[in-house]
CHARMM internal coordinates of N, CA and C (Angstrom, degrees):
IC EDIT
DIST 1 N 1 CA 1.4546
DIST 1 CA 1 C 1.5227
ANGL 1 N 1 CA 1 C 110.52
DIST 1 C 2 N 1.2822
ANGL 1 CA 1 C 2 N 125.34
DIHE 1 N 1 CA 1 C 2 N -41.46
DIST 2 N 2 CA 1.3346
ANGL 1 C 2 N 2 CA 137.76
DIHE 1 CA 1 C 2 N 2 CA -167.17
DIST 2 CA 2 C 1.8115
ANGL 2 N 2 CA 2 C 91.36
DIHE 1 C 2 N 2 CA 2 C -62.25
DIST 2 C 3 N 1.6281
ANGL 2 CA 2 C 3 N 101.76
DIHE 2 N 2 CA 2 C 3 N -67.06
DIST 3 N 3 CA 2.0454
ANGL 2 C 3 N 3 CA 101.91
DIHE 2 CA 2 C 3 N 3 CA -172.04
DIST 3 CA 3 C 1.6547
ANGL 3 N 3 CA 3 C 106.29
DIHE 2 C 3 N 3 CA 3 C -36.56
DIST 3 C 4 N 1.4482
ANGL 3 CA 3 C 4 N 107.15
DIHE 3 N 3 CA 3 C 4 N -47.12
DIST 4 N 4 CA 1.3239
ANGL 3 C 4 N 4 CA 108.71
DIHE 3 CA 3 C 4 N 4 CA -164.88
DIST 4 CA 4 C 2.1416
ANGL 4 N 4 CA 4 C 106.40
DIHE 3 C 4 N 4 CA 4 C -48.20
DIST 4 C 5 N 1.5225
ANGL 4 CA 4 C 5 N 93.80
DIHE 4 N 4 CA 4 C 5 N -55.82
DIST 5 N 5 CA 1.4388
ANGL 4 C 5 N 5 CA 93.67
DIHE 4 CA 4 C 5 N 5 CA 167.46
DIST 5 CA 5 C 1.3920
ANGL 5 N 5 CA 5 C 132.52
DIHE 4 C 5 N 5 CA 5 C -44.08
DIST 5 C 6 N 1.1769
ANGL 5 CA 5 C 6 N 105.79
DIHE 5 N 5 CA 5 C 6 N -73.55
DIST 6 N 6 CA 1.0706
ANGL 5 C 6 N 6 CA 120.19
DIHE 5 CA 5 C 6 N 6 CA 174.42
DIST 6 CA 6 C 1.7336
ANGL 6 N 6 CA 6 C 114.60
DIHE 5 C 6 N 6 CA 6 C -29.21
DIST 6 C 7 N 1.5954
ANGL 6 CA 6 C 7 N 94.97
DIHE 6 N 6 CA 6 C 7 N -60.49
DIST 7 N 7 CA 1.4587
ANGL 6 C 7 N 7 CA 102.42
DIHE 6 CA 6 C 7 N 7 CA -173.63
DIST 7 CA 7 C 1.7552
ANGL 7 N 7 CA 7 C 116.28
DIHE 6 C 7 N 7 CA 7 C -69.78
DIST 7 C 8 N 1.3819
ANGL 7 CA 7 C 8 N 107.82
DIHE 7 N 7 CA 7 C 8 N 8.92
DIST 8 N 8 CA 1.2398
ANGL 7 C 8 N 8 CA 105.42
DIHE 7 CA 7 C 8 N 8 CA -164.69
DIST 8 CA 8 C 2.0752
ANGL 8 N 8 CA 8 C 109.25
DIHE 7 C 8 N 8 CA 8 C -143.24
DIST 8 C 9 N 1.5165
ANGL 8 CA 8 C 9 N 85.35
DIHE 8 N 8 CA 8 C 9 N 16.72
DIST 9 N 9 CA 1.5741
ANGL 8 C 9 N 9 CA 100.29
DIHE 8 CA 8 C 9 N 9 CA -167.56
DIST 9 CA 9 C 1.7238
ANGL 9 N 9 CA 9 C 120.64
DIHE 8 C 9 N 9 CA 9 C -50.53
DIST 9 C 10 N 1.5350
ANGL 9 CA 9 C 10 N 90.95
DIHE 9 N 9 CA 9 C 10 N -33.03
DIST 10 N 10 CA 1.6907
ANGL 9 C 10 N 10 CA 114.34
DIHE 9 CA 9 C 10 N 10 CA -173.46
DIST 10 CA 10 C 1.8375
ANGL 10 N 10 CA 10 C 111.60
DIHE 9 C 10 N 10 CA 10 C -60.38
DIST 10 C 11 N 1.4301
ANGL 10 CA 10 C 11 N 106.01
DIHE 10 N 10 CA 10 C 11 N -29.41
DIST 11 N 11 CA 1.0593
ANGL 10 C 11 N 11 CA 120.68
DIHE 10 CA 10 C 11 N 11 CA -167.56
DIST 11 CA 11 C 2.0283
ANGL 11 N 11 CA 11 C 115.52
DIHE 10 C 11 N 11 CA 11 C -77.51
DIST 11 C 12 N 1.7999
ANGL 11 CA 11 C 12 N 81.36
DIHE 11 N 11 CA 11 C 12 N -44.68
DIST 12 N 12 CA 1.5589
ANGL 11 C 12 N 12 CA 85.26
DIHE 11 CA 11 C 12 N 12 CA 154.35
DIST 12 CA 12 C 1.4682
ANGL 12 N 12 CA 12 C 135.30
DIHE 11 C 12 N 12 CA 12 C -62.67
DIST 12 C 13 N 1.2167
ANGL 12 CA 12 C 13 N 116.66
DIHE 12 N 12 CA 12 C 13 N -26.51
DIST 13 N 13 CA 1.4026
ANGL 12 C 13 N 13 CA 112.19
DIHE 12 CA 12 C 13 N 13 CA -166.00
DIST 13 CA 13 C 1.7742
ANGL 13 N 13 CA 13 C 98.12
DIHE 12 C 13 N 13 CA 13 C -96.08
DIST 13 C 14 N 1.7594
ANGL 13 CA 13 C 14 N 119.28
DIHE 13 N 13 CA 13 C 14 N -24.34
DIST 14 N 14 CA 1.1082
ANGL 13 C 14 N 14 CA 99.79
DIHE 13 CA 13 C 14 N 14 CA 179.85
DIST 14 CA 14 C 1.6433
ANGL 14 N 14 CA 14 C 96.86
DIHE 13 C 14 N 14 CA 14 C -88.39
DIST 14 C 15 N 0.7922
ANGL 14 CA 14 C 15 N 145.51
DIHE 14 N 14 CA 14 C 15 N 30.56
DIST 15 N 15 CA 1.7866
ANGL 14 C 15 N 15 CA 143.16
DIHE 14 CA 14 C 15 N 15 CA 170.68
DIST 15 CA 15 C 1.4391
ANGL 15 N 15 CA 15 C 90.58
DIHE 14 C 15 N 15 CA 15 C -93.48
DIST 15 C 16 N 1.6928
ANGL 15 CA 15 C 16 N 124.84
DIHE 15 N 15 CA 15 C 16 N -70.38
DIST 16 N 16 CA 1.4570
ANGL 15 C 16 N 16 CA 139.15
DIHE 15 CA 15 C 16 N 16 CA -143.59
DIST 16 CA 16 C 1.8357
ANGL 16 N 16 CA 16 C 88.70
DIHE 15 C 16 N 16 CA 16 C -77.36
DIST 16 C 17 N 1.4261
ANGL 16 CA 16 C 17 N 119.48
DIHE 16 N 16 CA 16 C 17 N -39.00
DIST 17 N 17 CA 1.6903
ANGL 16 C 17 N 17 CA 89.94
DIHE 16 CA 16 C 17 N 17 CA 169.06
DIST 17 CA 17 C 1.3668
ANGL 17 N 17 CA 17 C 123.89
DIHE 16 C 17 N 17 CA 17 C -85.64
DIST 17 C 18 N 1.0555
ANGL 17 CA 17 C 18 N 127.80
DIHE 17 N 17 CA 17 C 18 N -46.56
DIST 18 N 18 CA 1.5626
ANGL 17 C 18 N 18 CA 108.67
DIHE 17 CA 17 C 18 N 18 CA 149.09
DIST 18 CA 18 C 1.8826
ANGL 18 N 18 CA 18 C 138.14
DIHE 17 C 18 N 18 CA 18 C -7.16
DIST 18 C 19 N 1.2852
ANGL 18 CA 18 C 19 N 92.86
DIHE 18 N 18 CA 18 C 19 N -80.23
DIST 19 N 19 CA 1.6099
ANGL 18 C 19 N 19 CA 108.07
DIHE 18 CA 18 C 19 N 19 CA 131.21
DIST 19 CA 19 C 1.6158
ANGL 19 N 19 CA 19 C 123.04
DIHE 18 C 19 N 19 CA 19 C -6.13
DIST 19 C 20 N 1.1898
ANGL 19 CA 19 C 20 N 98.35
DIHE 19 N 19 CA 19 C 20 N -83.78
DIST 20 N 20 CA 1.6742
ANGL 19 C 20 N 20 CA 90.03
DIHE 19 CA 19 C 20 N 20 CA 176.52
DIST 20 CA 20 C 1.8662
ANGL 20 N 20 CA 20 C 129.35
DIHE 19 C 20 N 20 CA 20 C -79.10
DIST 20 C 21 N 1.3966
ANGL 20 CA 20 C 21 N 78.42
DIHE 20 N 20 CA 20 C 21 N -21.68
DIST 21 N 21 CA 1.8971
ANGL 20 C 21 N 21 CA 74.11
DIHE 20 CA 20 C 21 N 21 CA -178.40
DIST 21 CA 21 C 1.4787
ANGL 21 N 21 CA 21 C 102.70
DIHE 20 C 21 N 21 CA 21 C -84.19
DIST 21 C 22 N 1.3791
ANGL 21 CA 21 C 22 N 124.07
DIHE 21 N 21 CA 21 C 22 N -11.04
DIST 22 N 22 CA 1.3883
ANGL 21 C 22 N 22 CA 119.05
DIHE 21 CA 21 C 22 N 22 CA 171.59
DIST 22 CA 22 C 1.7908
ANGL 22 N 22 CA 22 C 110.57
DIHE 21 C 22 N 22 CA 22 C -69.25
DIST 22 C 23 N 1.3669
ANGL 22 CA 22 C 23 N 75.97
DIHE 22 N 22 CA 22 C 23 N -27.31
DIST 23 N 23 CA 2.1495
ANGL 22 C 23 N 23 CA 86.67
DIHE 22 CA 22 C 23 N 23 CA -165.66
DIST 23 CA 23 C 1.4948
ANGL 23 N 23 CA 23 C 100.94
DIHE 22 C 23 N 23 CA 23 C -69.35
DIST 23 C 24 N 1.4800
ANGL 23 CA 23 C 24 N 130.66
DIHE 23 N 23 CA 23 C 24 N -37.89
DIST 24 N 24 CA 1.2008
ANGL 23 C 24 N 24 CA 156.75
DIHE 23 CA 23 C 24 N 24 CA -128.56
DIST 24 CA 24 C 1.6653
ANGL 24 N 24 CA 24 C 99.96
DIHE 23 C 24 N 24 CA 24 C -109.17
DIST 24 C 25 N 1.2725
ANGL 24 CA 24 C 25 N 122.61
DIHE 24 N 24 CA 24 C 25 N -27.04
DIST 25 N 25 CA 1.4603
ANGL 24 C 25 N 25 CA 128.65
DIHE 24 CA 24 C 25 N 25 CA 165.39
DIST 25 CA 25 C 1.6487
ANGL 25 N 25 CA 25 C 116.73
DIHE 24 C 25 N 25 CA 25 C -70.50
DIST 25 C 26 N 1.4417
ANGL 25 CA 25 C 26 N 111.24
DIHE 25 N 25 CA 25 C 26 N 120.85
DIST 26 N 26 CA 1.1519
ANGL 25 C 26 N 26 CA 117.56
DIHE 25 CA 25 C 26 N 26 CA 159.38
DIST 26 CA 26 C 1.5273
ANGL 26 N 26 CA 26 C 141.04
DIHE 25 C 26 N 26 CA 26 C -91.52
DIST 26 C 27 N 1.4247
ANGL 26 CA 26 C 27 N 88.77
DIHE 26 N 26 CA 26 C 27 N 87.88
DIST 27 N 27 CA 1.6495
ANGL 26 C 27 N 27 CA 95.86
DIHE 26 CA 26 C 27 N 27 CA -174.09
DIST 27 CA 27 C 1.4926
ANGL 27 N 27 CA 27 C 135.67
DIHE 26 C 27 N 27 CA 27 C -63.99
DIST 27 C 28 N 1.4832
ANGL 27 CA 27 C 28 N 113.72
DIHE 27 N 27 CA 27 C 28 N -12.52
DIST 28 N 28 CA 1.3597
ANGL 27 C 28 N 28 CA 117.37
DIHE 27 CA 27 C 28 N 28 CA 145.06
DIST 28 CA 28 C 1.6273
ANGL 28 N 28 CA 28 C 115.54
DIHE 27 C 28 N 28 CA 28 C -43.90
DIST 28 C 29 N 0.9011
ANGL 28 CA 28 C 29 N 137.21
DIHE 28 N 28 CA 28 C 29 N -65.83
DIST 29 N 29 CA 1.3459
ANGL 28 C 29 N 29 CA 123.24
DIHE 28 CA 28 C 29 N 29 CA 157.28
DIST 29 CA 29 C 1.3833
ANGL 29 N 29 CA 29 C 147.13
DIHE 28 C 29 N 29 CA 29 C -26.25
DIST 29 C 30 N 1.1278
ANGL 29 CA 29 C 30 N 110.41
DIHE 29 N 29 CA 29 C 30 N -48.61
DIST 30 N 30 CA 1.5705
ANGL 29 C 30 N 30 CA 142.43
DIHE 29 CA 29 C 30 N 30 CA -150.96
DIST 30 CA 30 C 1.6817
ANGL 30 N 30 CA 30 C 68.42
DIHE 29 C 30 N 30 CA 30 C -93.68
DIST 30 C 31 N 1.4256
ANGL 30 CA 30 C 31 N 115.94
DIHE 30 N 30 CA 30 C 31 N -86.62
DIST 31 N 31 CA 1.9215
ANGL 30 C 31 N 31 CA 107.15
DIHE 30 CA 30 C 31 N 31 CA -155.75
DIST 31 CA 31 C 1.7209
ANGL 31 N 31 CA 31 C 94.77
DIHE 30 C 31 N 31 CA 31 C -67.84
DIST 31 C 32 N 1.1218
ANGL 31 CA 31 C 32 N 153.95
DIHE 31 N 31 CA 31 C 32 N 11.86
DIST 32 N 32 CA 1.4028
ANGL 31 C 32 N 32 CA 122.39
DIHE 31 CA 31 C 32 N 32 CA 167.97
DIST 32 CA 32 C 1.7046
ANGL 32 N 32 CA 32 C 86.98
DIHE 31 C 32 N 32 CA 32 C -90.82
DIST 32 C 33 N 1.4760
ANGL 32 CA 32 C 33 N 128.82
DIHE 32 N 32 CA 32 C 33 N -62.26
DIST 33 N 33 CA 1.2813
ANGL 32 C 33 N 33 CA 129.46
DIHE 32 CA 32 C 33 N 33 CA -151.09
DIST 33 CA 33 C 1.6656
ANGL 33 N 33 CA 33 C 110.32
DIHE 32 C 33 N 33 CA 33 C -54.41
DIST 33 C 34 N 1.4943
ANGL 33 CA 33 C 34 N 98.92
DIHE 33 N 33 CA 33 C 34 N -15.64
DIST 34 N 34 CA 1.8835
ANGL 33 C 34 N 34 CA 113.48
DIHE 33 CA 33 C 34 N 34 CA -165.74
DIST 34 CA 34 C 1.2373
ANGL 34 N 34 CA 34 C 108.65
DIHE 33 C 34 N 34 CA 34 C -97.11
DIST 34 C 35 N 1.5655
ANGL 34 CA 34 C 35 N 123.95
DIHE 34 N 34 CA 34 C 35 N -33.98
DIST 35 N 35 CA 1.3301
ANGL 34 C 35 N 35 CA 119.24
DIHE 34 CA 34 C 35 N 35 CA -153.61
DIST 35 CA 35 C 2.0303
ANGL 35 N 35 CA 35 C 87.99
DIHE 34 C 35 N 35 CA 35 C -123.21
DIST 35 C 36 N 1.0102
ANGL 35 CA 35 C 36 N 132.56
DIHE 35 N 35 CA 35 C 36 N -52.91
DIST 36 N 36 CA 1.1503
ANGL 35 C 36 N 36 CA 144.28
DIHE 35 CA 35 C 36 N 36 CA 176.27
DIST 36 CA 36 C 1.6235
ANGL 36 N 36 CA 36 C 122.03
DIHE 35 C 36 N 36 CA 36 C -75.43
DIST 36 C 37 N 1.4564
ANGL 36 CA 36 C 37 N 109.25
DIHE 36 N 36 CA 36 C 37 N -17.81
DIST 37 N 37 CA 1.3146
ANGL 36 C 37 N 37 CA 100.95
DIHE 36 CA 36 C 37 N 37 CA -174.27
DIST 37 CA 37 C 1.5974
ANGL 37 N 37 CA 37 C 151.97
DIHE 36 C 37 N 37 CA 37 C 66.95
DIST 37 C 38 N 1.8449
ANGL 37 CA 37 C 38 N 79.28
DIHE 37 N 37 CA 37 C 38 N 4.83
DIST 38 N 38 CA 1.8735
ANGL 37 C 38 N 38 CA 102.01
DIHE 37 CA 37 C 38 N 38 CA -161.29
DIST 38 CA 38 C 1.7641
ANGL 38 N 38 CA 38 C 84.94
DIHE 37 C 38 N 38 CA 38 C -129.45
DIST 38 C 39 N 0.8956
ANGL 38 CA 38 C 39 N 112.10
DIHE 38 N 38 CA 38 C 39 N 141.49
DIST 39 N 39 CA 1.8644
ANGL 38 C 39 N 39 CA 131.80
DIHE 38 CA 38 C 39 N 39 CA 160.19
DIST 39 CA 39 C 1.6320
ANGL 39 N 39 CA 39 C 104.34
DIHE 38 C 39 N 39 CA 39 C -72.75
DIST 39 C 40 N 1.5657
ANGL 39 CA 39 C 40 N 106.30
DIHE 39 N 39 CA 39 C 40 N 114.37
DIST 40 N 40 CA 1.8062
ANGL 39 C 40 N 40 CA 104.84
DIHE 39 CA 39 C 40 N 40 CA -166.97
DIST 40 CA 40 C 1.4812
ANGL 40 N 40 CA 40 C 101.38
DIHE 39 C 40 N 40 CA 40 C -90.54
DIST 40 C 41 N 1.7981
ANGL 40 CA 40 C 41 N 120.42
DIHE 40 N 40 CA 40 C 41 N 17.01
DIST 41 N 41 CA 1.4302
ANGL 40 C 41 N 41 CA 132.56
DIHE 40 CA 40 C 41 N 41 CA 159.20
DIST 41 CA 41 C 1.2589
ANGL 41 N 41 CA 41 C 118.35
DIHE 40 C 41 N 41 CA 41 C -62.32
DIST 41 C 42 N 1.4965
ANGL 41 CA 41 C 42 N 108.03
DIHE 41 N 41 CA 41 C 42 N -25.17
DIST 42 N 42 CA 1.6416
ANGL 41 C 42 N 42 CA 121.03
DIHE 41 CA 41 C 42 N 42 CA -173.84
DIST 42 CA 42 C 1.0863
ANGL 42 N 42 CA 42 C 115.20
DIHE 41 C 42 N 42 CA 42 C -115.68
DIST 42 C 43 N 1.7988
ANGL 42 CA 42 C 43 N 129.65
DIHE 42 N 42 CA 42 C 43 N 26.49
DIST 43 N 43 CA 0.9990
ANGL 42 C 43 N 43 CA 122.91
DIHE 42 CA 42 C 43 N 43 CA -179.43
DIST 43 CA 43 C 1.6409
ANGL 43 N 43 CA 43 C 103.28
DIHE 42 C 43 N 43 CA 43 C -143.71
DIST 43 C 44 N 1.3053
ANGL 43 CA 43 C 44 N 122.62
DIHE 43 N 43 CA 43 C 44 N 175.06
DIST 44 N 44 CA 1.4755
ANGL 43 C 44 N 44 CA 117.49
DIHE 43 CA 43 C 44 N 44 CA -176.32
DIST 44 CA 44 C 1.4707
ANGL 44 N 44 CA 44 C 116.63
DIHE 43 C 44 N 44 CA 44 C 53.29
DIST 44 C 45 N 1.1106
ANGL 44 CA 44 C 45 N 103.45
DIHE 44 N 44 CA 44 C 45 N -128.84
DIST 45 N 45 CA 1.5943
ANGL 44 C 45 N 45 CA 124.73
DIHE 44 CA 44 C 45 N 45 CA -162.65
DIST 45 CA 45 C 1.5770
ANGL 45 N 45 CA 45 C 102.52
DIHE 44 C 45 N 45 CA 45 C -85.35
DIST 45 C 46 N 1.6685
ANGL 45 CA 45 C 46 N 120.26
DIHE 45 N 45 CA 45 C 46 N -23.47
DIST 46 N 46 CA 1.7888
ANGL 45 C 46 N 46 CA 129.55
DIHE 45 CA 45 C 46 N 46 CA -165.82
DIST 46 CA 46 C 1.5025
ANGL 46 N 46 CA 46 C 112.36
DIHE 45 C 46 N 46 CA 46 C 63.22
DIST 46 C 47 N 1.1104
ANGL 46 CA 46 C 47 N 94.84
DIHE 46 N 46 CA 46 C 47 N 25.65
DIST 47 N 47 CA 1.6797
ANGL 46 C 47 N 47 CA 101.58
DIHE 46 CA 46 C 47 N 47 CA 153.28
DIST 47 CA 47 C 1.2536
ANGL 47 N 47 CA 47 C 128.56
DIHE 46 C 47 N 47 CA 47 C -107.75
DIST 47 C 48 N 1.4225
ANGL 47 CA 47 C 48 N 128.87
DIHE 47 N 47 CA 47 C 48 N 124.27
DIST 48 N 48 CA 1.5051
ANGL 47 C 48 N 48 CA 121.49
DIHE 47 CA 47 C 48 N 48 CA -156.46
DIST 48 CA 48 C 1.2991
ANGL 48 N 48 CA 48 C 98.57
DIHE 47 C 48 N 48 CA 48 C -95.27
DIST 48 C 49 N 1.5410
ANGL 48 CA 48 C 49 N 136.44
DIHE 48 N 48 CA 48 C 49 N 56.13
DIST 49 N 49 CA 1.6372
ANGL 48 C 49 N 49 CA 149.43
DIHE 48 CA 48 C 49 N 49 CA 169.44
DIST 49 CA 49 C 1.4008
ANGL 49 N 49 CA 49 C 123.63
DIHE 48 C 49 N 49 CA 49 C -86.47
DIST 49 C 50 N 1.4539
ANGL 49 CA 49 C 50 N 121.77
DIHE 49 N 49 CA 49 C 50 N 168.59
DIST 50 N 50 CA 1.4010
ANGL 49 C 50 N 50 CA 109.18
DIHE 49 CA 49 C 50 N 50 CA 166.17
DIST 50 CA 50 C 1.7388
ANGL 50 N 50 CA 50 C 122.72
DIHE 49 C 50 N 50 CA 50 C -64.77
DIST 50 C 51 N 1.3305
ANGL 50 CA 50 C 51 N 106.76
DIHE 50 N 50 CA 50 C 51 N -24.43
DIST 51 N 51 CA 1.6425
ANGL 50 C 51 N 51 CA 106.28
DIHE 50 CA 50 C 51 N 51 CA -164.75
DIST 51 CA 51 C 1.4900
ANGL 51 N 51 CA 51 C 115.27
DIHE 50 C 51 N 51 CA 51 C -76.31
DIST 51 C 52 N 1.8717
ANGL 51 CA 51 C 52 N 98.39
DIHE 51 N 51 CA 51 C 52 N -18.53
DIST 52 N 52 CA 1.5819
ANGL 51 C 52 N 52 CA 102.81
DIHE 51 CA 51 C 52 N 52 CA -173.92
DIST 52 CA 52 C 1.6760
ANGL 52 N 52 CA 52 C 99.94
DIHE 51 C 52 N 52 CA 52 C -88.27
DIST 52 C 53 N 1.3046
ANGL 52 CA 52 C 53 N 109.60
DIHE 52 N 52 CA 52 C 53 N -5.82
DIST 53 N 53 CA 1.8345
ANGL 52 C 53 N 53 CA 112.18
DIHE 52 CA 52 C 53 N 53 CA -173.35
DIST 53 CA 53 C 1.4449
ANGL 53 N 53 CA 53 C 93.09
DIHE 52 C 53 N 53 CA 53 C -91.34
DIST 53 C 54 N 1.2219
ANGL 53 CA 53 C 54 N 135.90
DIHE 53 N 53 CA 53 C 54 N -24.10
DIST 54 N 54 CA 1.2801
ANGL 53 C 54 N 54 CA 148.58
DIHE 53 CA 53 C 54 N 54 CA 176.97
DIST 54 CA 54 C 1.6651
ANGL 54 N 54 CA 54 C 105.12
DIHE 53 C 54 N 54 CA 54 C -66.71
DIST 54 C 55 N 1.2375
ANGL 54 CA 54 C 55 N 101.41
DIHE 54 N 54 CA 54 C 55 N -65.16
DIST 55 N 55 CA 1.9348
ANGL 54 C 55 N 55 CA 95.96
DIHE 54 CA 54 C 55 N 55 CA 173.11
DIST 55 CA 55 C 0.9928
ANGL 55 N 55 CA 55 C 126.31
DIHE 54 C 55 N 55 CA 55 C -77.46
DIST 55 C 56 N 1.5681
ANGL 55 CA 55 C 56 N 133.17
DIHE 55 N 55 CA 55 C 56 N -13.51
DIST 56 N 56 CA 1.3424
ANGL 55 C 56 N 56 CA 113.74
DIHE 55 CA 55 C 56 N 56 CA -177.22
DIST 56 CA 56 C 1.2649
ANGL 56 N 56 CA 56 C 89.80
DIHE 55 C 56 N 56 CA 56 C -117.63
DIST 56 C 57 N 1.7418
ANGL 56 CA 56 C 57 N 154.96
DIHE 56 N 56 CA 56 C 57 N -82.99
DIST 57 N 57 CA 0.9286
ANGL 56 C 57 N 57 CA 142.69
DIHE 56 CA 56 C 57 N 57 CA 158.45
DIST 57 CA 57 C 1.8023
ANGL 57 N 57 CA 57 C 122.48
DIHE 56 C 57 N 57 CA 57 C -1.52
DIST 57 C 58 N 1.1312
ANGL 57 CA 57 C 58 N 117.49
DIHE 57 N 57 CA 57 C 58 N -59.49
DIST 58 N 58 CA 1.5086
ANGL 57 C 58 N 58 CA 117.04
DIHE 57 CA 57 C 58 N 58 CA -164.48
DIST 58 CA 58 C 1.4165
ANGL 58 N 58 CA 58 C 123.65
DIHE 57 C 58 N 58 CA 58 C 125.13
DIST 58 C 59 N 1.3347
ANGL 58 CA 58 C 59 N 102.87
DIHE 58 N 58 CA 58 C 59 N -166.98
DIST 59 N 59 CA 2.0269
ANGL 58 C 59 N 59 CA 96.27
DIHE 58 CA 58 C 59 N 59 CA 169.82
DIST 59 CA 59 C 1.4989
ANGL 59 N 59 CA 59 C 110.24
DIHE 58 C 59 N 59 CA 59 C -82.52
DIST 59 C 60 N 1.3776
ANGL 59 CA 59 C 60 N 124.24
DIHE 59 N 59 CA 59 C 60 N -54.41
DIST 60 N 60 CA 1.8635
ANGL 59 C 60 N 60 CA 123.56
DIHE 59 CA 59 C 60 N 60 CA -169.77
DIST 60 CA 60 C 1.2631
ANGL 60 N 60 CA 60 C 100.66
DIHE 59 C 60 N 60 CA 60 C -51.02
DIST 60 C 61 N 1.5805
ANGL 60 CA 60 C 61 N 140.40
DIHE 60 N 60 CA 60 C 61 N -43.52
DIST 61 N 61 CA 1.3901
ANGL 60 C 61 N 61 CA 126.42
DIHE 60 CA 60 C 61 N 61 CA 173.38
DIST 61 CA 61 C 1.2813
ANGL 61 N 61 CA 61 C 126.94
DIHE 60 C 61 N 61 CA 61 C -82.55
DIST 61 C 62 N 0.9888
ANGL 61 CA 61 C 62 N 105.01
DIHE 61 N 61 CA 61 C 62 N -27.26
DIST 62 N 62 CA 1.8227
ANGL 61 C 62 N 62 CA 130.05
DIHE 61 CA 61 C 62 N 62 CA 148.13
DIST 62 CA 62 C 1.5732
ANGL 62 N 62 CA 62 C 119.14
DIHE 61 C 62 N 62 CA 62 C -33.94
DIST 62 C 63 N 1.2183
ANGL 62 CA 62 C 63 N 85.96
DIHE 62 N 62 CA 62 C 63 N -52.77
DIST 63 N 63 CA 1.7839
ANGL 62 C 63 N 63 CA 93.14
DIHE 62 CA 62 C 63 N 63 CA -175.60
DIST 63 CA 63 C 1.2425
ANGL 63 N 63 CA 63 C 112.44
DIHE 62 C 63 N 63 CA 63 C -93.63
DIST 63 C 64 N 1.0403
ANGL 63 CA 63 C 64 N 144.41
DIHE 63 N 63 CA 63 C 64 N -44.52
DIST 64 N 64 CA 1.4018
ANGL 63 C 64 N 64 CA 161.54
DIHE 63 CA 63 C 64 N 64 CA 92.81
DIST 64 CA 64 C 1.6837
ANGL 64 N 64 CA 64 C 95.10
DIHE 63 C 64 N 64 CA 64 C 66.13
DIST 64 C 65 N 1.4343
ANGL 64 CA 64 C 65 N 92.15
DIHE 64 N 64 CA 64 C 65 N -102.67
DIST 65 N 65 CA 1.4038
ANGL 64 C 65 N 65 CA 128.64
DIHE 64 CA 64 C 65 N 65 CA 162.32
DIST 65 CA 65 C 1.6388
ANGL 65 N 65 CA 65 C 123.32
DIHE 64 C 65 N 65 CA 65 C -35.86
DIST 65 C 66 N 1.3089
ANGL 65 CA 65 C 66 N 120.89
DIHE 65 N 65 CA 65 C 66 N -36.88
DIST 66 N 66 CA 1.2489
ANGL 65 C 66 N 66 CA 120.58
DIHE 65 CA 65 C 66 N 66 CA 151.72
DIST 66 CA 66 C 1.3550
ANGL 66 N 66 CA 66 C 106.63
DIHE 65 C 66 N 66 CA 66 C -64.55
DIST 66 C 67 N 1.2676
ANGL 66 CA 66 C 67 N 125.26
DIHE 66 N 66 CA 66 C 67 N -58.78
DIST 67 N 67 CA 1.4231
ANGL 66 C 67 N 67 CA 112.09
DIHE 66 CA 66 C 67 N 67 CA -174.18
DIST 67 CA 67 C 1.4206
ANGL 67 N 67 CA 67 C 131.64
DIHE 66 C 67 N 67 CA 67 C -42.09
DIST 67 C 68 N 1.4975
ANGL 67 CA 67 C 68 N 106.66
DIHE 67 N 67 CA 67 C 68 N -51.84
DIST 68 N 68 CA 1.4842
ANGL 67 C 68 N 68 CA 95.29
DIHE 67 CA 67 C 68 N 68 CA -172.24
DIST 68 CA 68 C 2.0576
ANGL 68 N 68 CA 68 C 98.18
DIHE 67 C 68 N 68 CA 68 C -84.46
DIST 68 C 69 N 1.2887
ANGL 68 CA 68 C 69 N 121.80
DIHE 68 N 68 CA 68 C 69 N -1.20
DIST 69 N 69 CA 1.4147
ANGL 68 C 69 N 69 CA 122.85
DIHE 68 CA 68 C 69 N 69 CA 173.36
DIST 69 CA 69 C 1.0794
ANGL 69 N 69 CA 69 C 105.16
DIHE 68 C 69 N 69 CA 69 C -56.50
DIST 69 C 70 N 1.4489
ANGL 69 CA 69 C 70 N 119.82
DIHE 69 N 69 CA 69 C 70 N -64.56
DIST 70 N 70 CA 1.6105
ANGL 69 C 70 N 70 CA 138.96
DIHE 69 CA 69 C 70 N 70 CA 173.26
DIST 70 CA 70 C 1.4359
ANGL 70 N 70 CA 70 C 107.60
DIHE 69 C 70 N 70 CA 70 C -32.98
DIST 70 C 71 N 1.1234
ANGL 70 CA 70 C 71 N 123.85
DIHE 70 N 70 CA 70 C 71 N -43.83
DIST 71 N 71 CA 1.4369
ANGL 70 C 71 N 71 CA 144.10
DIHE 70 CA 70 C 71 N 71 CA -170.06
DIST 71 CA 71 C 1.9669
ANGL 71 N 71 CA 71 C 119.80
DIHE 70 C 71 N 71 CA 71 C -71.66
END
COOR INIT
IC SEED 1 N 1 CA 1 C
IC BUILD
């Protein structure tokens, strides 16, 4: 079990950064500025979260946005 690691260590570290820069994107942003055309920083509450994409956006961007959050 250990060789397998060892021999395969590279693979972990490019998964776990991947991993984070995926985690590290804020897609509240990304779908208001893409699909809406408006920065959802300047709207609602000025929190760029899922709950504020939820009230001013709706549920499909709402949900959306949880999804790939979850992700």
């Amino acid at each position: 079990m250990q060789q397998v690691f060892v021999q395969y260590w590279y693979c972990y570290v490019v998964i776990a950064t991947l991993c984070y820069l995926f985690g590290s994107v804020n897609y509240s942003v990304i779908f208001s500025r893409a699909i809406k055309k408006c920065d959802i920083r300047q709207s609602g509450s000025g929190n760029a979260g899922t709950t504020n994409m939820f009230r001013v956006y709706g549920f499909p961007l709402g949900l959306l946005t949880f999804a790939c959050d979850t992700l």
